[in-house]
ZADO-1210 file (C-alpha; in nm, 4 decimals, padded with zeros to 6 digits):
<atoms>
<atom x="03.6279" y="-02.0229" z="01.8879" code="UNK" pos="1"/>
<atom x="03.2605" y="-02.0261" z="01.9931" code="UNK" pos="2"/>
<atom x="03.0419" y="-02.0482" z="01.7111" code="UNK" pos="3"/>
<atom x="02.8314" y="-01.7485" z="01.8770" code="UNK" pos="4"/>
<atom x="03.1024" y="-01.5783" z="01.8765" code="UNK" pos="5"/>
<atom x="03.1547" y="-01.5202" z="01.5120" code="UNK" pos="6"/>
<atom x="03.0316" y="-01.2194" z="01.3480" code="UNK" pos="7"/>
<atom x="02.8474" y="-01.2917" z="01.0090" code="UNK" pos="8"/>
<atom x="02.6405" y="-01.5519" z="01.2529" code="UNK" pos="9"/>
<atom x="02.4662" y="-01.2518" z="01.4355" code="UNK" pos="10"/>
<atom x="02.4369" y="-01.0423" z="01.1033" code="UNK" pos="11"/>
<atom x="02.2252" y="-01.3629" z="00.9438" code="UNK" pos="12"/>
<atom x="02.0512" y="-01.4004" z="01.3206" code="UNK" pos="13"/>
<atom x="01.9315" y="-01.0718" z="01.2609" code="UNK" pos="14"/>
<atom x="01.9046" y="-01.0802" z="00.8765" code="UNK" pos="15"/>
<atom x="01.6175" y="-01.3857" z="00.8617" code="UNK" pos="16"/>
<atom x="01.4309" y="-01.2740" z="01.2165" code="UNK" pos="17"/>
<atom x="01.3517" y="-00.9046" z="01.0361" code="UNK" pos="18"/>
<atom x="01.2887" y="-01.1473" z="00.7321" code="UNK" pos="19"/>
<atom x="01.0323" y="-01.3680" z="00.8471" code="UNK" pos="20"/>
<atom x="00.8496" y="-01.1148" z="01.1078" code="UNK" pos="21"/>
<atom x="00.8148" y="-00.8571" z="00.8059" code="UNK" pos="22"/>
<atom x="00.7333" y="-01.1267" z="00.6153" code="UNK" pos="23"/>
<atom x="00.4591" y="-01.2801" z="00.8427" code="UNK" pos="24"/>
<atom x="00.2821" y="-00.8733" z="00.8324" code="UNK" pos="25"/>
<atom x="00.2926" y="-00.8594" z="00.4606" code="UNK" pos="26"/>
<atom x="00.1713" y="-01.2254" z="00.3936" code="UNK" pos="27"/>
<atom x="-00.0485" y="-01.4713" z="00.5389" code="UNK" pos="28"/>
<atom x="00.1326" y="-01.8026" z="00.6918" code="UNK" pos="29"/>
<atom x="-00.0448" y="-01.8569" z="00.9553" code="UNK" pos="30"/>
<atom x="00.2279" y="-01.7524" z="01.2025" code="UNK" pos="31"/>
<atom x="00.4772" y="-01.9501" z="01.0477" code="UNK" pos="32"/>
<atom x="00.6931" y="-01.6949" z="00.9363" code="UNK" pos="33"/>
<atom x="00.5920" y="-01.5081" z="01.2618" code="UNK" pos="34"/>
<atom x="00.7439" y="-01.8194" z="01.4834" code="UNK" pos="35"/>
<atom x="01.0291" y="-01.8033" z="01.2504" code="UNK" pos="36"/>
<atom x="01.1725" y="-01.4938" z="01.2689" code="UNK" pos="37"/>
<atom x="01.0843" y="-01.4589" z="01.7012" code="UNK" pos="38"/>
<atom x="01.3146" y="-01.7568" z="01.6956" code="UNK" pos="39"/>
<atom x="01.6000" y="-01.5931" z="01.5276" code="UNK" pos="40"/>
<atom x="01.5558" y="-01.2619" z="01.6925" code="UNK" pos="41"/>
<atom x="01.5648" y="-01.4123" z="02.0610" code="UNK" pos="42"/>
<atom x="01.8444" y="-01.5721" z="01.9090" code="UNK" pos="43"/>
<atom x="02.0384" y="-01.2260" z="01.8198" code="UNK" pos="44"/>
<atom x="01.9458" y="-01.0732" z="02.1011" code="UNK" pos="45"/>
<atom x="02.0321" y="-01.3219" z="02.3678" code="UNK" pos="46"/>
<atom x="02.3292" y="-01.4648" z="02.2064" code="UNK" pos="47"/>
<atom x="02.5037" y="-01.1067" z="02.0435" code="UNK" pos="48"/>
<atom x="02.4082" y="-00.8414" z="02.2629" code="UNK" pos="49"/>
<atom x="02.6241" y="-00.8011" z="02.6069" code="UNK" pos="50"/>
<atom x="02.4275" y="-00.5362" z="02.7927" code="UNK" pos="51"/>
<atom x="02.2186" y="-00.5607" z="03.0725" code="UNK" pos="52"/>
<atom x="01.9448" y="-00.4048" z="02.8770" code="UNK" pos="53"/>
<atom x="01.8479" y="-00.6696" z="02.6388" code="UNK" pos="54"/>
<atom x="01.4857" y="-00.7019" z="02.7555" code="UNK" pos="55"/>
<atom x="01.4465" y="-00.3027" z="02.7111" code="UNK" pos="56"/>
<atom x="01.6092" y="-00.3069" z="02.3850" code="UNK" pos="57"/>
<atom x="01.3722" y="-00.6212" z="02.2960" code="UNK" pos="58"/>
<atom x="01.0634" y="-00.4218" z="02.3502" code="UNK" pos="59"/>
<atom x="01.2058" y="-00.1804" z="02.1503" code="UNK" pos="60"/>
<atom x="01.2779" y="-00.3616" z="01.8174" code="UNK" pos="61"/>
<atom x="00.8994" y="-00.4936" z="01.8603" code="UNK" pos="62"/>
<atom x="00.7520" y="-00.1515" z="01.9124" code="UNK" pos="63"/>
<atom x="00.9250" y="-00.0565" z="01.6564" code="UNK" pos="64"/>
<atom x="00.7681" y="-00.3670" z="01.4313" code="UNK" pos="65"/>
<atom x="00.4303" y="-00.3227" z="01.5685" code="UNK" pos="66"/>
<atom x="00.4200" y="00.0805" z="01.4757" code="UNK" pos="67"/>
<atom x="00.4674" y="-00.0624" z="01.0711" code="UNK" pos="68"/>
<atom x="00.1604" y="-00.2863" z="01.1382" code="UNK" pos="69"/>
<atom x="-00.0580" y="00.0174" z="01.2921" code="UNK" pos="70"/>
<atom x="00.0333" y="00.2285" z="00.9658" code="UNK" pos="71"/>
<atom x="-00.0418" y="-00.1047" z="00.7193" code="UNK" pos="72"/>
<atom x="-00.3489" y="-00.1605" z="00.9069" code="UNK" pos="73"/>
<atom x="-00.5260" y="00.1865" z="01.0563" code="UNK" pos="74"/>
<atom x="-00.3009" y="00.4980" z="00.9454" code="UNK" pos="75"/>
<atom x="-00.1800" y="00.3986" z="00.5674" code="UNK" pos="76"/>
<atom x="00.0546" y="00.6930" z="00.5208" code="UNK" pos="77"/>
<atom x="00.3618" y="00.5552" z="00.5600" code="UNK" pos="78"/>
<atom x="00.4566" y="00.7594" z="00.8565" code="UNK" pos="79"/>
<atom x="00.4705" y="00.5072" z="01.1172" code="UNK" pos="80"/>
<atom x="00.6119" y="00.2464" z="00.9070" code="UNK" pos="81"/>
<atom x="00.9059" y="00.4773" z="00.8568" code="UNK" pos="82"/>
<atom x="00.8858" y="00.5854" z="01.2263" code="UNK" pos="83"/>
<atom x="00.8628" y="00.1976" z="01.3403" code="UNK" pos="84"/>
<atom x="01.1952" y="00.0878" z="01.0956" code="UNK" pos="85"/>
<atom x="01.3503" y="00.3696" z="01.2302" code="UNK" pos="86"/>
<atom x="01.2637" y="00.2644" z="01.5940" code="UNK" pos="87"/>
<atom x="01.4178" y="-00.0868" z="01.4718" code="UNK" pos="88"/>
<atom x="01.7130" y="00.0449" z="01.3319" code="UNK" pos="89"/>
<atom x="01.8190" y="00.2141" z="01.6932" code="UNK" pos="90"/>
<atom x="01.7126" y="-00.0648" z="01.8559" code="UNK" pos="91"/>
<atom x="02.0060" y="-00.3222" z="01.6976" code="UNK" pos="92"/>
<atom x="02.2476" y="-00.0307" z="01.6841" code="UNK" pos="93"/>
<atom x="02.2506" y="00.1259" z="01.9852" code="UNK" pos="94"/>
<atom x="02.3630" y="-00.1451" z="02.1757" code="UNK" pos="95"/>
<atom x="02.6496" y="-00.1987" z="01.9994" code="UNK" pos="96"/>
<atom x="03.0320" y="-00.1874" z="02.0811" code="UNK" pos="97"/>
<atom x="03.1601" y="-00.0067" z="01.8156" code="UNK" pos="98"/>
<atom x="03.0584" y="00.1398" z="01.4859" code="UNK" pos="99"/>
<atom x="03.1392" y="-00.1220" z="01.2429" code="UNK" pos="100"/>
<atom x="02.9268" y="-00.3643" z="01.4957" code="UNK" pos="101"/>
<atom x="02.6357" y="-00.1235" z="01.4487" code="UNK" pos="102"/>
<atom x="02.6671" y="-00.0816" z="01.0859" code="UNK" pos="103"/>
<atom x="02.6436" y="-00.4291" z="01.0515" code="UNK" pos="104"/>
<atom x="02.3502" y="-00.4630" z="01.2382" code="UNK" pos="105"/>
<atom x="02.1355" y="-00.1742" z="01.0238" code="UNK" pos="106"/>
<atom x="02.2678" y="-00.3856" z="00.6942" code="UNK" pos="107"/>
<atom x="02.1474" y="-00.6781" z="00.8323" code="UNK" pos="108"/>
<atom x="01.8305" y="-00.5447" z="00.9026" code="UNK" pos="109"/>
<atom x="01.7729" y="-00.3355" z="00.5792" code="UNK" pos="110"/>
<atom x="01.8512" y="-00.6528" z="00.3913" code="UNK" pos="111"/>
<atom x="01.5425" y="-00.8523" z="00.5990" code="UNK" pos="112"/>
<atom x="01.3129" y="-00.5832" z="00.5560" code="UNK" pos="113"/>
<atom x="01.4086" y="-00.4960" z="00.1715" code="UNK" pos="114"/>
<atom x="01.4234" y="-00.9101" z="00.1165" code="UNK" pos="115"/>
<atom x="01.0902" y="-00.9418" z="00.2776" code="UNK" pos="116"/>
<atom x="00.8904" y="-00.7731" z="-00.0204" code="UNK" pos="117"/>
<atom x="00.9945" y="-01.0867" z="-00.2492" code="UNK" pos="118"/>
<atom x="00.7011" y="-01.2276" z="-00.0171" code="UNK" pos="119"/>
<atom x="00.4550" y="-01.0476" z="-00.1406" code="UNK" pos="120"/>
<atom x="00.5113" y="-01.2161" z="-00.5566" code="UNK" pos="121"/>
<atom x="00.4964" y="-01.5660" z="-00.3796" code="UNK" pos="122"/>
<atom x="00.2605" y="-01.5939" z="-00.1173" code="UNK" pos="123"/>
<atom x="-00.1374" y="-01.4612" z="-00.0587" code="UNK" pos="124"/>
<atom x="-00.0637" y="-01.0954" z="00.1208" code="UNK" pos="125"/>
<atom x="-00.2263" y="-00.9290" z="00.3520" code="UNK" pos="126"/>
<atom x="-00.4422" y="-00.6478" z="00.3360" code="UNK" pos="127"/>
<atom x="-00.1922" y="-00.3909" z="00.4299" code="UNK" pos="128"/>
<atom x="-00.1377" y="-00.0667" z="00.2996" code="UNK" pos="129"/>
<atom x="-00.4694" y="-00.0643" z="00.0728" code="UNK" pos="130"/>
<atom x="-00.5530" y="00.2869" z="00.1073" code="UNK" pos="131"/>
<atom x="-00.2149" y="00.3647" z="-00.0987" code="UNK" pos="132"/>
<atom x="-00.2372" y="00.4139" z="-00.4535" code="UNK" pos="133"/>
<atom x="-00.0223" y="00.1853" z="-00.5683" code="UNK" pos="134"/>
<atom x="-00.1051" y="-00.1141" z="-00.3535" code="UNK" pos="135"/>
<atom x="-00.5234" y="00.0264" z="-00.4030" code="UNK" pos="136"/>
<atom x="-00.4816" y="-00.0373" z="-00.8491" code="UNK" pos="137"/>
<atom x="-00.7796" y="-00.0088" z="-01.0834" code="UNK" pos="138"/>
<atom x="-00.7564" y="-00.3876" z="-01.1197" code="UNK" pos="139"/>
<atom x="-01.0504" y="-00.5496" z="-01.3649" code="UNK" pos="140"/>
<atom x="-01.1140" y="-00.7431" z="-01.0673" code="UNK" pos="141"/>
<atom x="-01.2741" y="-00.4709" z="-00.8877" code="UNK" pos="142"/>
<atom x="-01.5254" y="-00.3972" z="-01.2195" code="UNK" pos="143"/>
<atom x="-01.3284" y="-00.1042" z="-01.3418" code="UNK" pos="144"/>
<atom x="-01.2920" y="-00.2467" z="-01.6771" code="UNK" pos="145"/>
<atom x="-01.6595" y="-00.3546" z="-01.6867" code="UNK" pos="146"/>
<atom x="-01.7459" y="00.0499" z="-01.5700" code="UNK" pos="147"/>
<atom x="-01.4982" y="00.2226" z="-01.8286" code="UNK" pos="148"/>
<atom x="-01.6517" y="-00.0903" z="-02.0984" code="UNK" pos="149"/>
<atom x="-02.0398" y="00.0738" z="-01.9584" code="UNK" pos="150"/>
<atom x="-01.8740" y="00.4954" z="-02.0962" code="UNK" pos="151"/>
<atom x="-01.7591" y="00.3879" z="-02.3809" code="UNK" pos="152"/>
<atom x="-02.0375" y="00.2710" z="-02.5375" code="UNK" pos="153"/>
<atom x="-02.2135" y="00.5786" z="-02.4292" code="UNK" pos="154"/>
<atom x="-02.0624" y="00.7670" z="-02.7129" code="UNK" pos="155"/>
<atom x="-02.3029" y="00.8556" z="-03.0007" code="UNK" pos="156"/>
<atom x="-02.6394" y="00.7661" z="-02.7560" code="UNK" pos="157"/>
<atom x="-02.9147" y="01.0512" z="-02.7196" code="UNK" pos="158"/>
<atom x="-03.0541" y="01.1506" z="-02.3496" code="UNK" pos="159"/>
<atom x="-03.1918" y="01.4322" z="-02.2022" code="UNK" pos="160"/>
<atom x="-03.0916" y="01.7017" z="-01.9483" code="UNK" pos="161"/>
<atom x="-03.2159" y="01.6730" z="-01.6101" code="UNK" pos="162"/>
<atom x="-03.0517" y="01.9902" z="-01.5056" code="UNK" pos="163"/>
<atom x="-02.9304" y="02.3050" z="-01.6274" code="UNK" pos="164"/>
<atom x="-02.5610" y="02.2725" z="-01.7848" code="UNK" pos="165"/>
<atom x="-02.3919" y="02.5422" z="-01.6452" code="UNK" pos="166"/>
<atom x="-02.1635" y="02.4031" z="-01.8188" code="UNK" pos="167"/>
<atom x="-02.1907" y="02.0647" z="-01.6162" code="UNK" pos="168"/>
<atom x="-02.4882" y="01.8902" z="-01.4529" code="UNK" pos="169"/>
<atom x="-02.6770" y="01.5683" z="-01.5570" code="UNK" pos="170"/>
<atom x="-02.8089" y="01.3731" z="-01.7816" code="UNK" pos="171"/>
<atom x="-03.0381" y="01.0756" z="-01.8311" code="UNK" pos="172"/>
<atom x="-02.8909" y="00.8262" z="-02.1315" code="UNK" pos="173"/>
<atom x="-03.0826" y="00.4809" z="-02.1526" code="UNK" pos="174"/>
<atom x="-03.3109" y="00.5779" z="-01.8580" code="UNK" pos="175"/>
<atom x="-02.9671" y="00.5688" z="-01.6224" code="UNK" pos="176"/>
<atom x="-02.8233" y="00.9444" z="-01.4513" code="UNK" pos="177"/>
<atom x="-02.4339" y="01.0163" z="-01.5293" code="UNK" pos="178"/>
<atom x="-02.2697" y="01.3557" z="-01.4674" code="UNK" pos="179"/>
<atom x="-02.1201" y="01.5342" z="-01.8195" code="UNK" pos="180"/>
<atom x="-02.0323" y="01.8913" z="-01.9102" code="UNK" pos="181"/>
<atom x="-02.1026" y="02.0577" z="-02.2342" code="UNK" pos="182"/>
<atom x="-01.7468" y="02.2186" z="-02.3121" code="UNK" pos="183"/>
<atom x="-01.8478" y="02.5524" z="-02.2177" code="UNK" pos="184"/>
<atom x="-02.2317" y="02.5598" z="-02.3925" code="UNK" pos="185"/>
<atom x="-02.5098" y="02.6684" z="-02.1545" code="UNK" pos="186"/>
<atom x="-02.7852" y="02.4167" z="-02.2095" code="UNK" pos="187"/>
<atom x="-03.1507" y="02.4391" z="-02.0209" code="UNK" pos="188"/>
<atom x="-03.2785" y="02.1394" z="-01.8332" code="UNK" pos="189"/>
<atom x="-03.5293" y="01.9265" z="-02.0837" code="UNK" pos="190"/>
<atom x="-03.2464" y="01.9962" z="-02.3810" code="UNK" pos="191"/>
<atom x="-03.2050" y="01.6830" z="-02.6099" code="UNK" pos="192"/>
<atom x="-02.8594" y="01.5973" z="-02.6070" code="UNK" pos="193"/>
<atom x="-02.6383" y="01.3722" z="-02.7613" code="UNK" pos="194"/>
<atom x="-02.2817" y="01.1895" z="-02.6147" code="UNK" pos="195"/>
<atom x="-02.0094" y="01.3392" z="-02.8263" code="UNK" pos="196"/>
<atom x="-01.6815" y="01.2518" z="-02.6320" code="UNK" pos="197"/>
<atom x="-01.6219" y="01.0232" z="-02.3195" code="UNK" pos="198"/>
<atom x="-01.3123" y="01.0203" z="-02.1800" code="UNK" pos="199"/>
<atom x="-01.2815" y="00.7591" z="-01.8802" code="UNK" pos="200"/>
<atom x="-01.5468" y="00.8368" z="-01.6916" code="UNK" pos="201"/>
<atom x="-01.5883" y="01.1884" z="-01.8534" code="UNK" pos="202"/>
<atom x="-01.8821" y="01.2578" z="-02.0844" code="UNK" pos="203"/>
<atom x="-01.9329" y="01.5235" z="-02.3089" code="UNK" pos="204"/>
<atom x="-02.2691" y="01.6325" z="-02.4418" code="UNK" pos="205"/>
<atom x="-02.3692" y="01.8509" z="-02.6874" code="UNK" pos="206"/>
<atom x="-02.7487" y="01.9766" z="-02.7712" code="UNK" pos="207"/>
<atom x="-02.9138" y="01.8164" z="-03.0692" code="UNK" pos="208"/>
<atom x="-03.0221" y="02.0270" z="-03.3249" code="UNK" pos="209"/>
<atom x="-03.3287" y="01.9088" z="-03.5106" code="UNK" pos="210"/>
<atom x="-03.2793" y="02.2140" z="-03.7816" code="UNK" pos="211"/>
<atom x="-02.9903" y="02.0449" z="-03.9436" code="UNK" pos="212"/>
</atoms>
């Protein structure tokens, strides 16, 4: 028996090409990865697909790839990422003889792209996706500690109004402006105030009485 013509060969063909070209968008190695999986792919493709068609379906499966780096890079949504694995997905089933062929060809391809996250713990990534919430975090890094640190110790300090708080305007606290609302009290602009609650990057002020 030819050794291209057993089965699991083309599934793990397939398997490490979506592997390493997902891989080589979500992480930075230098086109390793990239040079890597085109290998294995031209070797799928040339070696387990008997159609006439193999250069169509080719530029299918890469159009497919190269709508998931548009959305990682421009879009951020996630629509043409899921449009672009979709694209993928028809592009190694289609062309197959039967169904079992094809289902083994979307496994094999599910299990590259779903494998190719591990990348992402290991190696430096990419900037893809940043507009996201959960790949754009509140990291200390970026000096969100350091600006919820500067709130906090707002709490207690005296300023004064530059506006009128109607219930919310601003205020001047250690000759710096921050926005803050009173809770629901009318104040008029030149009112001596004082920090009562922060919360985040949520102040609360409250006029100082001088009677008391």
């Amino acid at each position: 028996m030819d050794l291209f013509d057993v089965q699991w060969i083309g599934f793990l063909a397939l398997f490490l090409g979506t592997l390493f070209l997902l891989g080589e968008v979500l992480v930075n190695m230098r086109g390793i990865f990239g040079l890597l999986g085109i290998g294995f792919i031209s070797v799928y493709f040339t070696a387990y697909l008997d159609t006439d068609s193999v250069l169509l379906i080719v530029i299918v499966y890469f159009i497919g790839l190269l709508l998931i780096i548009i959305d990682g890079k421009i879009v951020n949504d996630g629509t043409l990422a899921t449009l672009g694995l979709g694209t993928m997905i028809a592009a190694v089933a289609l062309p197959q003889p039967d169904l079992a062929s094809g289902l083994y060809a979307v496994i094999a391809l599910l299990f590259g792209t779903g494998l190719s996250l591990v990348f992402l713990k290991v190696f430096k990534r990419r900037k893809m996706w940043t507009k996201l919430a959960l790949m754009d975090q509140l990291t200390k890094e970026a000096g969100y500690s350091s600006l919820s640190k500067e709130y906090e110790d707002l709490l207690e300090t005296e300023g004064e109004a530059l506006t009128d708080f109607r219930p919310s305007g601003t205020v001047e606290i250690n000759k710096k402006h921050y926005s803050a609302v009173t809770g629901g009290q009318w104040l008029e602009k030149g009112s001596k105030v004082k920090v009562v609650e922060v919360d985040g990057t949520k102040i609360r002020i409250e006029k100082i009485d001088y009677s008391e």
